[in-house]
N, C-alpha and C positions, 0 to 999 in steps of 0.2 A: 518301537515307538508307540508312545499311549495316545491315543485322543484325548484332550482336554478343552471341552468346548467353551469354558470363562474365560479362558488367556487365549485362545482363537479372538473370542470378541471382544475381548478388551485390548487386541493389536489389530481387528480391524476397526475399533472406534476409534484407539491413537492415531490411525494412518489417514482415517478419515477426518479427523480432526485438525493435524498437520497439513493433508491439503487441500482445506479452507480455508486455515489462517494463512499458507503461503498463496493462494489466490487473491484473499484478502487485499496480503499489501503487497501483492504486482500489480494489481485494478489500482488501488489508493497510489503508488508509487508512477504509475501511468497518468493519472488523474493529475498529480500534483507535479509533475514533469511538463504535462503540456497544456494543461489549462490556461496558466496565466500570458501564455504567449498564444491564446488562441481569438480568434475574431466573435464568438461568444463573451470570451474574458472584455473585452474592448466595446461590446455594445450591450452588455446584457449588464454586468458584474457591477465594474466602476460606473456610469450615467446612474446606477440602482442604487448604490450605496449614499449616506449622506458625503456630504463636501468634505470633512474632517478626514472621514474614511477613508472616500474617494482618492484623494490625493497618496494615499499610503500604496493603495491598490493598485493607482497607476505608473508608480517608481517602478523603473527594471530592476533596482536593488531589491526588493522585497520581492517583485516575480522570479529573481534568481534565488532567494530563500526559498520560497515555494518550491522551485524545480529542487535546491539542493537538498529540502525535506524528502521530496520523492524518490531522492536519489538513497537516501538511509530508508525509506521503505525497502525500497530492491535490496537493499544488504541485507535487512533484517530478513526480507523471505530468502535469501539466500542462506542466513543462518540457519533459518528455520531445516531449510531441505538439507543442507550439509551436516544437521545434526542427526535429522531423520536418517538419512543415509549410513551414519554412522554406529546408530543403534540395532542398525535391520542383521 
């Protein structure tokens, strides 16, 4: 077996590249899961936004969009690792 130190680090740049972006959108996918049902979202977010806004921000319909966007973050970094995993 030869040493080859540019495909050494250019699989430890992929790996480290891979996870960040599946860090990425587990934070973002975390974020948009429980933000909008949090007590921040209800005194901070909506009272801050204009009235037009407002009103959008405070429907459970658009805060379960939010959660179910969060919820396609967590798939995508699960693609992300299941791809990775697949490659190694």
């Amino acid at each position: 077996m030869e040493y080859n130190p540019s495909v050494l680090g250019q699989r430890s740049l992929r790996a480290a590249l891979i996870l960040v972006i599946v860090v990425y959108l587990t934070a973002a996918g975390w974020f948009f899961v429980l933000a909008p049902w949090s007590r921040f979202w209800a005194a901070r977010v909506v009272p801050g936004a204009p009235f037009w806004v407002s009103t959008w921000l405070d429907h459970p319909a658009f805060r379960g969009a939010l959660s179910g966007f969060g919820l396609v973050h967590f798939a995508a970094a699960w693609s992300w690792l299941e791809r990775a995993m697949r490659k190694t």
